[in-house]
C-alpha beads as a LAMMPS data file, in Angstrom:
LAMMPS data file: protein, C-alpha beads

142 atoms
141 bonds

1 atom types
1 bond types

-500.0 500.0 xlo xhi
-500.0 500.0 ylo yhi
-500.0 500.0 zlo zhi

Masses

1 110.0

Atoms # bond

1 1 1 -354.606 -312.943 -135.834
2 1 1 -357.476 -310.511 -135.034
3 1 1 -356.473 -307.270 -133.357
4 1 1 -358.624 -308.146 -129.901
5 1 1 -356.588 -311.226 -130.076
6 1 1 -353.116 -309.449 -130.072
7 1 1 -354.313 -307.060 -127.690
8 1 1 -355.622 -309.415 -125.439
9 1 1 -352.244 -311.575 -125.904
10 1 1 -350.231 -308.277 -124.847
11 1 1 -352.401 -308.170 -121.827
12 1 1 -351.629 -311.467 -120.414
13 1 1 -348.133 -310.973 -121.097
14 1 1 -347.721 -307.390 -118.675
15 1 1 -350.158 -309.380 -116.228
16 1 1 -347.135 -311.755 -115.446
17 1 1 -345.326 -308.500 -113.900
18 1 1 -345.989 -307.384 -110.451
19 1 1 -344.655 -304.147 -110.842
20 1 1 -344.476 -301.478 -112.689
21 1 1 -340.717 -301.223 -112.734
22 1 1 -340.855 -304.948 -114.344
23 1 1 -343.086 -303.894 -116.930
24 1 1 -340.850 -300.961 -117.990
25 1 1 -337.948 -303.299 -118.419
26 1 1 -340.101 -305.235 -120.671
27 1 1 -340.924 -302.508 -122.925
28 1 1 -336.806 -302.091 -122.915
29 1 1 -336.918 -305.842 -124.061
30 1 1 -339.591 -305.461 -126.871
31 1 1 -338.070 -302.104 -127.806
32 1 1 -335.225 -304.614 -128.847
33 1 1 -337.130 -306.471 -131.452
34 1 1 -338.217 -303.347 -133.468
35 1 1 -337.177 -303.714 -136.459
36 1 1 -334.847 -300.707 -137.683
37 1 1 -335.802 -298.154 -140.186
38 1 1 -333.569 -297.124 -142.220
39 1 1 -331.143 -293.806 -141.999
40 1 1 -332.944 -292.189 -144.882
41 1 1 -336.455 -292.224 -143.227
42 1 1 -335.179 -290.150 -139.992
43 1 1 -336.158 -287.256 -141.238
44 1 1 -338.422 -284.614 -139.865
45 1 1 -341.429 -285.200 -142.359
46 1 1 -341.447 -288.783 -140.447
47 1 1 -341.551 -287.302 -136.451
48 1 1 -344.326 -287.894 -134.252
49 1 1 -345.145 -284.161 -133.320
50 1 1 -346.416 -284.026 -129.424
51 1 1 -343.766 -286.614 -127.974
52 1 1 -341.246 -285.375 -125.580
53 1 1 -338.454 -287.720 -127.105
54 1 1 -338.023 -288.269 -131.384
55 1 1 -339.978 -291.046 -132.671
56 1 1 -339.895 -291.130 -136.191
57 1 1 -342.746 -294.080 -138.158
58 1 1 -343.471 -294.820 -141.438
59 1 1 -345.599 -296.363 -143.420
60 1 1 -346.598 -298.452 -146.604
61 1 1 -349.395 -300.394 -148.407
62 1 1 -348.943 -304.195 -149.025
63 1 1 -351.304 -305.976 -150.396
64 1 1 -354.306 -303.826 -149.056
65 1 1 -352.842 -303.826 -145.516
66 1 1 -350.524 -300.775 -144.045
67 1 1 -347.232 -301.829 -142.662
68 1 1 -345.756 -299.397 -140.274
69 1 1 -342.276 -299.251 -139.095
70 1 1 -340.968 -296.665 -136.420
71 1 1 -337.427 -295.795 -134.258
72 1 1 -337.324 -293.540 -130.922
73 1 1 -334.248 -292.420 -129.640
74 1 1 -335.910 -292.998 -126.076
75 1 1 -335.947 -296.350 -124.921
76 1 1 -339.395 -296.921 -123.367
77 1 1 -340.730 -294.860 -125.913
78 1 1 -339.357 -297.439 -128.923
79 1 1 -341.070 -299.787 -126.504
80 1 1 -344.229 -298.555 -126.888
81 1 1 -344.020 -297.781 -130.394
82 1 1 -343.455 -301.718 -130.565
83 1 1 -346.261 -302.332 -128.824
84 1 1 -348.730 -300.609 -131.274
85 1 1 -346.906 -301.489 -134.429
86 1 1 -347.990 -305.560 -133.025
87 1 1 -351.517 -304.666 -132.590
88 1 1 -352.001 -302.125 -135.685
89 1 1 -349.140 -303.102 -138.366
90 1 1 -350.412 -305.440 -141.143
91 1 1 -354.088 -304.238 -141.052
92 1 1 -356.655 -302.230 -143.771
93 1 1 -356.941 -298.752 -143.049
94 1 1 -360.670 -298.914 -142.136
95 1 1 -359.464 -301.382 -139.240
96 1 1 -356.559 -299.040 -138.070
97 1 1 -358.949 -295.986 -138.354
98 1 1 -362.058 -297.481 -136.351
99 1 1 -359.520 -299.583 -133.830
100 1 1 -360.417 -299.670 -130.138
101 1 1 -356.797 -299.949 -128.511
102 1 1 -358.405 -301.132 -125.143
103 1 1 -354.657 -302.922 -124.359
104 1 1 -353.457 -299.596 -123.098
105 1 1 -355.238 -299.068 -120.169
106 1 1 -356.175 -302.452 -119.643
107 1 1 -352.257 -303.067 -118.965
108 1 1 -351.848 -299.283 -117.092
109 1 1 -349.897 -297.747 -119.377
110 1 1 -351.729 -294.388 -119.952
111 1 1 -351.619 -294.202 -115.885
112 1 1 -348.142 -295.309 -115.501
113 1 1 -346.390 -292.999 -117.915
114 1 1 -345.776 -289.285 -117.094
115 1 1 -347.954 -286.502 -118.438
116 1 1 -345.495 -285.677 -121.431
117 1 1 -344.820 -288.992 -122.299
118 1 1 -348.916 -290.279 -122.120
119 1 1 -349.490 -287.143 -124.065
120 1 1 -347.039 -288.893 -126.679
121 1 1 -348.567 -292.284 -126.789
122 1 1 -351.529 -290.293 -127.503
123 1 1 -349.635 -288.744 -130.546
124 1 1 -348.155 -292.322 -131.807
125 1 1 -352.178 -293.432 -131.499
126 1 1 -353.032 -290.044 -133.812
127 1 1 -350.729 -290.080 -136.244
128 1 1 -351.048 -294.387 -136.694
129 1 1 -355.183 -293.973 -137.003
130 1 1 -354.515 -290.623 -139.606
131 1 1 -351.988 -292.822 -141.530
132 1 1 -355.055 -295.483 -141.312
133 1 1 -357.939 -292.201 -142.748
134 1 1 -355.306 -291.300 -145.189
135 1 1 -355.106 -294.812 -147.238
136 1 1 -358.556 -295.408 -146.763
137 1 1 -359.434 -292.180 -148.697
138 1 1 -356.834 -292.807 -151.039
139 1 1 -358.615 -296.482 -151.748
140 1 1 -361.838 -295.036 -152.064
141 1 1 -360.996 -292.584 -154.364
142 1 1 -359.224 -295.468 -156.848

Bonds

1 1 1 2
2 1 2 3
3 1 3 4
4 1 4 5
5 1 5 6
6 1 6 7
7 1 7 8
8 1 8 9
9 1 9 10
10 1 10 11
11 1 11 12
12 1 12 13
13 1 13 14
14 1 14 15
15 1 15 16
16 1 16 17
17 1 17 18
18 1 18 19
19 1 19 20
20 1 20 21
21 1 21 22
22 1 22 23
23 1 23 24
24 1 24 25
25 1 25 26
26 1 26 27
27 1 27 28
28 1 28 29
29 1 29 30
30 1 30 31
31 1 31 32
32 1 32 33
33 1 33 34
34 1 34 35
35 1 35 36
36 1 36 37
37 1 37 38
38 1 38 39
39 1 39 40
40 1 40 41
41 1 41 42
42 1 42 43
43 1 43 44
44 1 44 45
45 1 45 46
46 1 46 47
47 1 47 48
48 1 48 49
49 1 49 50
50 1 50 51
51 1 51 52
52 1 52 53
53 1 53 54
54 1 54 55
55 1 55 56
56 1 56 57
57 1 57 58
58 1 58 59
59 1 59 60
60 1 60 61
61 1 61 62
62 1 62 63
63 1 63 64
64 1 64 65
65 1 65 66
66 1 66 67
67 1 67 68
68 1 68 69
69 1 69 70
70 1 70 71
71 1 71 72
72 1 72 73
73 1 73 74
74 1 74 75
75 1 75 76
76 1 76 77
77 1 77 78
78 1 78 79
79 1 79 80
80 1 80 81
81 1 81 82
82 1 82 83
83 1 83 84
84 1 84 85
85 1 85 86
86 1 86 87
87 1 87 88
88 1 88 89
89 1 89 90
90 1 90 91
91 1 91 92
92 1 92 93
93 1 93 94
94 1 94 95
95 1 95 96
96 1 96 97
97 1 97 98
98 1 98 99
99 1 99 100
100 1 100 101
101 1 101 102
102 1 102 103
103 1 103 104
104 1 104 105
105 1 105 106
106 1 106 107
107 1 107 108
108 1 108 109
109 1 109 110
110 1 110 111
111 1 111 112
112 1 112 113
113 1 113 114
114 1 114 115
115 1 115 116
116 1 116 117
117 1 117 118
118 1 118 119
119 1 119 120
120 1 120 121
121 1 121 122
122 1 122 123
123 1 123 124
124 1 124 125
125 1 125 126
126 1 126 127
127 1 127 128
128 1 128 129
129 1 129 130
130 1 130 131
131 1 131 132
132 1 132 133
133 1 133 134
134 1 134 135
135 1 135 136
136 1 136 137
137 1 137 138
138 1 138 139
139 1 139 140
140 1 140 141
141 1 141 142
């Protein structure tokens, strides 16, 4: 599935919400289906720096494609992790790197968050799109 697809999937689904206090309980849902990382990979080389609560992500090559994986140990925070693990997980760096995550404030979530946590969904967007630069240099280098 194309990224604009996801994202525009991810819209219609927060549409279905009147209110913003639904919409947080569904990023408590999809926080749910985040796959664990491991123990090991909680480390502080793996934190998102600029986020008021610990999010730790990782990250690998398959096949050409990065796969991320991530934990919080704030609730809506692992939500939103989720959220751009769907739209960026599984994709070439150059995608990752150049992607136009129009989702989040087509759905309100920049303007919905407080300042410290919108300033860390900004972080989780920086540190995704530099994992993105870094395996495209390393590819072009090979």
């Amino acid at each position: 599935m194309k990224l604009e697809e996801i994202q525009d999937e991810i819209i219609q689904e927060f549409e279905q919400f009147g209110d913003w206090m639904e919409k947080y309980n569904y990023l408590i849902e999809i926080s749910k289906d985040l796959e664990p990382i491991d123990v090991k990979d909680k480390v502080p080389e793996n934190v998102i720096h600029g986020c008021q609560s610990r999010v730790w992500l990782i990250s690998e090559m398959r096949d050409d494609k990065i796969v991320f994986k991530a934990d919080s140990d704030a609730i809506i925070t692992k939500g939103i992790i989720a959220l751009l693990i769907r739209v960026l997980s599984g994709r070439k760096p150059a995608e990752i790197m150049n992607a136009d995550l129009y989702f989040i404030d087509k759905i309100g979530l920049r303007q919905n968050l407080s300042p410290t946590r919108s300033n860390g969904l900004l972080s989780m967007v920086k540190q995704m799109k530099l994992y993105g630069l870094a395996y495209h240099t390393k590819l072009s280098q090979q």
